[in-house]
N, C-alpha and C positions, 0 to 999 in steps of 0.2 A: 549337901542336900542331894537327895538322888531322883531320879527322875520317875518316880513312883511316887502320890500324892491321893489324898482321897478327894471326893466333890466337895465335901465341908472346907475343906483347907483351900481350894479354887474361891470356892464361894468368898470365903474371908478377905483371900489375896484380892481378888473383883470391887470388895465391899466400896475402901475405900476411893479406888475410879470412881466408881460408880455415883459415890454419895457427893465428891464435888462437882459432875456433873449434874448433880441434880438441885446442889443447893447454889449454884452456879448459874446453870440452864436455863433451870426451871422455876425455881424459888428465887432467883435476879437476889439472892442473901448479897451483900457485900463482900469485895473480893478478903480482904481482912477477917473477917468474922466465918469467911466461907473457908480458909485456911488455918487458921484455930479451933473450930470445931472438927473440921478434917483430921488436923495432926491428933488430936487428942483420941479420935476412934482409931485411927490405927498406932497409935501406942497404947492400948489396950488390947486390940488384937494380936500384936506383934509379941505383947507380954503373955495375954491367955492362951491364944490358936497358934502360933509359934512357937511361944516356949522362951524366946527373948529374954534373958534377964537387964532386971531393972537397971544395975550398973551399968550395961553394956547400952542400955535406953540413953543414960546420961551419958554417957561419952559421945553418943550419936549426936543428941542434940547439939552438943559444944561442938559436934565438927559440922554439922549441919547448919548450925548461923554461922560458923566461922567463914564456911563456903558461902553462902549465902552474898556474906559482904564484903570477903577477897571473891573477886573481881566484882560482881557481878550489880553487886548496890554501890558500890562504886562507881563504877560505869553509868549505871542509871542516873546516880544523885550530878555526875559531871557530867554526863551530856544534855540532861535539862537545864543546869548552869550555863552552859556554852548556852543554850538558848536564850535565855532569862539574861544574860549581859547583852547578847547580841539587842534585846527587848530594850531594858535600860540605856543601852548606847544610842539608842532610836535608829541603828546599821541597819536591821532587818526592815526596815524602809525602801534603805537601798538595796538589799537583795530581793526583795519583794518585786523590784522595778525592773531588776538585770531578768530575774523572770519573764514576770510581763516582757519584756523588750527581747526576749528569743521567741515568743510565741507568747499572743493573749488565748488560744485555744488552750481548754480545761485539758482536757486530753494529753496534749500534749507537756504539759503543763507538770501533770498528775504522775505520767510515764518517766519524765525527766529523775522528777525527783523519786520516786519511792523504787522503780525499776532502775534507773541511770545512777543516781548518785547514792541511792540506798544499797543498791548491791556494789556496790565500792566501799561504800563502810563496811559492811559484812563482810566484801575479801578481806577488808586491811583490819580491822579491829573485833567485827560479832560485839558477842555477849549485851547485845539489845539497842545497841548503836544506828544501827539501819532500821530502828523501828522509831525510837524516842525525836533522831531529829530528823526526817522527812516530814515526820506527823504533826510537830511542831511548826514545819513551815509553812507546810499546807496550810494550816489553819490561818497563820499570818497571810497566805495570798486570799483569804476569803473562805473556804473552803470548812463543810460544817466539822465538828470534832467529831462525830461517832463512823463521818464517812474516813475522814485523812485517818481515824486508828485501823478501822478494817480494811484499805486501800495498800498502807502500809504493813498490817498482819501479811495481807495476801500476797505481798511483793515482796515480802521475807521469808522466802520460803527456797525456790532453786538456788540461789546466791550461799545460801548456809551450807552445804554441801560442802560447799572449798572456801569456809567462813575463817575469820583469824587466818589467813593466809596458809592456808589447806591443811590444817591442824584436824578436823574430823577423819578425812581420808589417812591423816599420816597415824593417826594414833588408830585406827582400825584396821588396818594392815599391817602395825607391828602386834596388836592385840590377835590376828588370826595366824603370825609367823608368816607371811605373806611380802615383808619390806622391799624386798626384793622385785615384787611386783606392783610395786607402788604407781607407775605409769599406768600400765595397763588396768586396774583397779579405776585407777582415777580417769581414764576413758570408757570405762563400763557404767560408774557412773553418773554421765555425761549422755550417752546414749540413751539411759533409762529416762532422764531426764528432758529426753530433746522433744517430746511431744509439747512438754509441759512449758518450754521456750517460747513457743507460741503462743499458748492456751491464756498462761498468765497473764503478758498482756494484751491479750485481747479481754480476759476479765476485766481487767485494770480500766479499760480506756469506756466499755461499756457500761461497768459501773461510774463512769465520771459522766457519760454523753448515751443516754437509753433512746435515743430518736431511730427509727428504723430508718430514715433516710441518711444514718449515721454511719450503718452496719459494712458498708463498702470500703468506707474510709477505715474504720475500724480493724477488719479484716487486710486490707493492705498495709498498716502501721504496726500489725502484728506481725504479718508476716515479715514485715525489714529488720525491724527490732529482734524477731526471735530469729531469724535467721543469720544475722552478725553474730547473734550471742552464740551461736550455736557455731556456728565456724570455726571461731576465734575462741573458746571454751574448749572443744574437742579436740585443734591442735596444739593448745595451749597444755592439757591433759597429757595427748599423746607426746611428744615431743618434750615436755618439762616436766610435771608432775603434775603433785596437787597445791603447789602455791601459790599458782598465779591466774587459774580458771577464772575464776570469780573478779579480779582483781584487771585481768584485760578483759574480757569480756565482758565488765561493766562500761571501763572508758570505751571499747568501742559504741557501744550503744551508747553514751554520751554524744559520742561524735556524731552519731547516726540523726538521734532525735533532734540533736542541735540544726543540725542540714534541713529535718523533715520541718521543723519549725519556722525556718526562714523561707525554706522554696514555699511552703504552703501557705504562709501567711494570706492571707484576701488582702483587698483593696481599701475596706471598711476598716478593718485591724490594722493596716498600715497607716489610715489618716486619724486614729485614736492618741490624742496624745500621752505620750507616757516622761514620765519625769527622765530630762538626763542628767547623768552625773559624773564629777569629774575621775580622772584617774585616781590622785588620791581618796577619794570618796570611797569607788567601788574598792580598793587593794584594802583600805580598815575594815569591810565591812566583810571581805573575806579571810580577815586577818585570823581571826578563831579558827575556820572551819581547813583556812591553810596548810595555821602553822602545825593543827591536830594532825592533819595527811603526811605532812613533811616530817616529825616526831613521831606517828606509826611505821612511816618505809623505813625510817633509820635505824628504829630499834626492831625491824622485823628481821624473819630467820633468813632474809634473804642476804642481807649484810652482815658481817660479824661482829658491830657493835656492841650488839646485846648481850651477846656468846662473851666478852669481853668484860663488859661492866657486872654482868647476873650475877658472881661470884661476892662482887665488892658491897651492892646495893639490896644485895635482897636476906630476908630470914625467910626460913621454914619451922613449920610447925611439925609434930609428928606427934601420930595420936594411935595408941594401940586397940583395935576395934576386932571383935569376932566376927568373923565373916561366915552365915550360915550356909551360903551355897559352898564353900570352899573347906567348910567345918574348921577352921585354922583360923588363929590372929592374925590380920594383915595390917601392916604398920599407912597408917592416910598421912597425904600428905597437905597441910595448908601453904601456902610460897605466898609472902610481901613482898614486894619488888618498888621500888622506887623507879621503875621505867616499864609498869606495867600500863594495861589501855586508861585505866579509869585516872592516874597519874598526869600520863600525858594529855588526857582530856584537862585535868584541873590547870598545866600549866598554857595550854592553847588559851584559854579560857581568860586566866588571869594575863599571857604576855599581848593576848588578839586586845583584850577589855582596856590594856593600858594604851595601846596604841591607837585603839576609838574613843582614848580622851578621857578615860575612866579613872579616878581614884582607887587608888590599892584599896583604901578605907573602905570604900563604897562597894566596890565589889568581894570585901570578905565578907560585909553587912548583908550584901546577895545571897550568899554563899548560905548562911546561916539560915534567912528567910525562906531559899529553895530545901533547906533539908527539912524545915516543919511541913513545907509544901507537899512533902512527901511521905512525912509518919505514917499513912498508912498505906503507902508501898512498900515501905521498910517491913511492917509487922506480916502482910500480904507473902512477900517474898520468900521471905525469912521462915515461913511456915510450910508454904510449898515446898521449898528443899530441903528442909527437913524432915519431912514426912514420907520426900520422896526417898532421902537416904534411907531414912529406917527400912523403908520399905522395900530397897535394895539388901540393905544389908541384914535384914531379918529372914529373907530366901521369895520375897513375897513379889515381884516383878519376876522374878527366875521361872515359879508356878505358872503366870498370866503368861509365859512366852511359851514356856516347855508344851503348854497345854494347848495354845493354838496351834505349834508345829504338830502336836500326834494327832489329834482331830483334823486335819486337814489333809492330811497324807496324799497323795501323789498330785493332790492342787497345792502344795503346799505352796511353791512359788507364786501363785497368783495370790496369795497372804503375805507373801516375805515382807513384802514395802509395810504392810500393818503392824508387823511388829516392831519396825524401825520409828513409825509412826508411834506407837505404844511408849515405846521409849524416849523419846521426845516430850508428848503430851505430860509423862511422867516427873521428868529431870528439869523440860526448858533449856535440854543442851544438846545437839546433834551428836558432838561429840559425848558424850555420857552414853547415849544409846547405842554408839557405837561401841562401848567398852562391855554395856550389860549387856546386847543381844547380839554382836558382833559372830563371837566362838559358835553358840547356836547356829546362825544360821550357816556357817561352815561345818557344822558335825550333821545338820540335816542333808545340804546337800549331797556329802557323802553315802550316809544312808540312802538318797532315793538316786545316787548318779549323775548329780546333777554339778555343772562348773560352779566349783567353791569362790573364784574370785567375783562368779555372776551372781551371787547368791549372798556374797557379803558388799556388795556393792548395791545391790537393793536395798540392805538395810538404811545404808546411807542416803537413798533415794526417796526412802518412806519417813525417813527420820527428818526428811527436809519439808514433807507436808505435816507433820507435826507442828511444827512450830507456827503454823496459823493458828491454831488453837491452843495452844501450852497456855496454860493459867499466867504462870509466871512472865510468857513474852505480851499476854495479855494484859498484866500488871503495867508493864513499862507502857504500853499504848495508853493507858487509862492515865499516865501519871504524867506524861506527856502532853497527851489534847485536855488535861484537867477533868477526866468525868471519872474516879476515882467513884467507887458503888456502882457503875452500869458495866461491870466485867460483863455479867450476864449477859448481858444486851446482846455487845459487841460479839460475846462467844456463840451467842444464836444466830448473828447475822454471818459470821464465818463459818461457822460448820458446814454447810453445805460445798464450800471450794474446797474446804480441806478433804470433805467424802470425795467430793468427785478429784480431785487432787491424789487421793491415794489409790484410786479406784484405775483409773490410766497407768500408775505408775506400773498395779499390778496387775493389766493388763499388757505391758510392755515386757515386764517380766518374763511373764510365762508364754505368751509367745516370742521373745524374744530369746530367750537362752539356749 
C-alpha cells in the first residue's frame, strides 16, 4: 500500500471504529451482537472499498478466531475458573478477610489490588489477567460490579507497557531494528509514562472515596504509590530492560500500600472485628493465585525453562495471508504451547482447587459451567479480533495511522501516543500496536527530525491508554464482574480517563523530546 489514499478510502477504513463506538457507546447494543454486526460491515468494505478478495477474507477469519482463542480466550475462560474455584472452595472468604485485615479502607483496598497485584499480573502474564481477576475480587470484598470493571480497566493501563514480561517493548524495538536499544527504549517509555504514575492512582483511590475531606489523603497516597513505581520502574528499565518494569515495580507498591495500610489504619478499624485464620487456611486459599505466579516466573524469558521445553511441548499453525500494506503473502503464525499463560492458569486452578479440598470431578464440572458462563465473551471476542485483523491486513489501520501522521505535521508528536492508542483500541494488544504503527512512527520521526527511539516509545505509551477502552479488554471486565450486555455502560464511564490518559501522555511527548 502506498501512502497516497483518497478521503472515500479514510472514510471506509474510519467506518468501522466508528460504528462500534457507536453501537457500543451510544446504542449500549450488546458487546456480542455489537461485534458481529461490526465484522460483518467491514468484511464488506474490506471486500468492495479494498479490493480484499473473498479467499483471502476466509483465511483471515480462520486465523482471526484461531488468534482469538490461542491465548487470549484461554486466558480469559482460566482466570475466571481460578475465580469460580476459589468461589466454590468457599477460600475467597479467606482472602476477602487477609484484605480486610491489611486495611478495612476502600482505597486502600481498591489500590492494593487493581494497582498492587493487578500490575503484577500484567508484568508476569497480560492478555486480560490484571483485569478478570482484581475485578472479581473486588466484588467478593463488597465492591459494586460496574465500579471493580472500570477501577480495573483504569488500572490496566501503565503496567501493559512492560505487560508479559516486557514482550511489548521487546517485540517493538526489534519491529523498528532498534534491539540494540532496547534499555534505553524501555526508559523513554517509562518517562513518558511517569506523570501518569501518579495520576492513575489518584483516579483509582478518588474514584473509590469522592469526599473532598478525602482529597489530602488521596493526593499523599498517590504520590507514595506513584513515586516507588516510578523509581523502581525507571531503574529497573534503565539498568535491565524491558522485563521486569512492571514486574518490580508492582511488588514495590505492594510493599508500599501494605505499610500505608497498617500505619494508617484508625482506632475504629482496629477494634472492627475481622475473622482470623489459620496458617493452613490463608497458604489453600492462596494456593491458586500462588501456584499461577510461581508456574509464570518459571516458564517466563527470564529463566530458560521455557526456551527448553517450547520445542518439545508446543505446535504451530501457519497460515498464508496477503498482506495489503506489504503487497506480499506473509506466512502468520498460530503457536499452542502446553506451558503457555492460559495453561498454566488451568493447572493453578485445578492443583490450588485440590489442595482447598476440591474434587477433580467437581472442579472439571466448574470448568465446563464457567465456559457456558462465558458464550458470549467467546462470540464478543472472537469477533473483535477478527475484524480487527481483517482490518489490519486489508491495509485499513495502515490508512487511519498514515493519515493522522500527515495531517498533523510538525504537531505530530503531540498525536503519537494517539496512534498507539488507536492501535490498541483496535487489536486489545499493546503488543499488536506496536507491530502495526511501530515502523510509522519511526519513518515520521525522521521526516520531521525528531528522536526515533522517542517517538516509537510513545507509541508504546499511547498504546497503554488504550487498553482502558479496547472492546475486547472490556469484554474480559464484563465477563468477569458478570454484567455481560453493559459493555456500553462501562466503555462511557471509561472514556473519559482514557481522553485524558492520552491527552498527558501527548503532552509529555511533545514537550518532552
Amino acid at each position: 500500500m502506498t501512502e497516497t489514499f483518497t478521503s472515500f478510502e479514510l472514510l471506509l477504513a474510519a467506518t468501522p471504529v466508528l460504528l462500534l463506538i457507536l453501537l457500543l457507546g451510544i446504542l449500549k447494543m450488546d458487546g456480542e451482537k455489537s461485534a458481529i454486526f461490526t465484522l460483518i460491515v467491514t468484511i464488506f468494505i474490506a471486500v468492495w472499498g479494498y479490493h480484499y478478495s473473498l479467499s483471502e477474507i476466509g483465511l483471515t477469519l480462520v486465523y482471526g478466531i484461531l488468534k482469538a482463542i490461542f491465548p487470549i480466550l484461554i486466558i480469559i475462560l482460566m482466570a475466571i475458573f481460578s475465580y469460580n474455584v476459589q468461589v466454590y472452595t468457599q477460600k475467597m472468604e479467606v482472602i476477602k478477610d487477609q484484605f480486610s485485615s491489611i486495611s478495612t479502607n476502600k482505597s486502600i483496598q481498591v489500590l492494593l489490588l487493581t494497582w498492587g497485584f493487578g500490575g503484577l499480573l500484567e508484568g508476569m502474564a497480560g492478555f486480560g489477567t490484571a483485569v478478570a481477576i482484581p475485578a472479581a475480587i473486588l466484588i467478593s470484598l463488597g465492591f459494586k460490579p460496574i465500579f471493580s470493571a472500570v477501577a480495573s480497566l483504569i488500572a490496566n493501563s501503565v503496567a501493559t507497557g512492560f505487560g508479559a514480561v516486557g514482550t511489548p517493548i521487546i517485540v517493538l524495538a526489534r519491529e523498528i531494528g532498534m534491539s540494540e536499544h532496547l534499555q534505553s527504549i524501555s526508559s523513554d517509555v517509562v518517562i513518558q509514562l511517569s506523570v501518569l504514575m501518579f495520576l492513575i492512582p489518584f483516579i483509582l483511590v478518588t474514584l473509590t472515596d469522592r469526599r473532598l475531606n478525602s482529597i489530602p489523603r488521596n493526593i499523599f497516597l498517590s504520590l507514595l504509590v506513584g513515586g516507588i513505581s516510578l523509581i523502581v520502574q525507571y531503574f529497573s528499565a534503565l539498568l535491565i530492560g524491558a522485563e521486569t518494569p512492571a514486574i518490580l515495580g508492582s511488588l514495590a507498591s505492594i510493599i508500599v500500600i501494605i505499610a500505608i495500610g497498617k500505619i494508617t489504619e484508625t482506632k475504629k478499624s482496629e477494634n472492627k472485628v475481622i475473622k482470623k485464620h489459620s496458617y493452613k487456611e490463608i497458604i489453600q486459599a492462596w494456593s491458586i493465585y500462588g501456584l499461577i505466579l510461581i508456574f509464570i516466573l518459571l516458564t517466563g524469558p527470564l529463566l530458560s525453562i521455557k526456551k527448553s521445553l517450547d520445542p518439545i511441548v508446543s505446535y504451530t499453525f501457519n497460515l498464508n495471508i496477503y498482506d495489503a500494506i506489504s503487497q506480499t503473502d506473509k506466512i502468520r503464525h498460530i503457536k499452542i504451547s502446553l506451558i503457555d499463560t492460559g495453561v498454566l492458569l488451568f493447572l493453578g486452578s485445578i492443583l490450588g482447587g485440590l489442595i482447598q479440598g476440591a474434587r477433580l470431578k467437581d472442579l472439571l464440572s466448574l470448568l465446563v459451567r464457567t465456559l457456558l458462563q462465558l458464550k458470549k465473551t467467546v462470540i464478543t471476542v472472537s469477533g473483535l479480533i477478527t475484524l480487527s485483523t481483517i482490518m489490519d491486513f486489508s491495509g485499513m489501520i495502515g490508512v487511519l495511522g498514515i493519515s493522522l501522521a500527515t495531517t498533523t505535521g510538525f504537531l505530530y508528536p503531540l498525536f503519537a501516543p494517539l496512534i498507539g492508542c488507536l492501535g490498541t483500541f483496535l487489536t486489545g494488544s499493546d503488543t499488536s500496536s506496536n507491530i502495526l504503527f511501530g515502523k510509522l512512527q519511526t519513518t515520521v520521526a525522521d521526516r520531521i527530525g525528531a528522536d526515533k527511539g522517542w517517538l516509537a516509545a510513545a507509541n508504546a505509551s499511547g498504546a497503554t491508554g488504550g487498553k482502558i477502552i479496547s472492546p475486547q479488554s472490556i469484554a474480559v471486565a464484563t465477563s468477569s464482574c458478570g454484567q455481560q450486555g453493559k459493555e456500553g455502560e462501562i466503555m462511557k464511564k471509561a472514556f473519559p480517563y482514557a481522553l485524558l490518559y492520552i491527552i498527558v501522555a501527548g503532552l509529555i511527548v511533545y514537550f518532552g523530546g
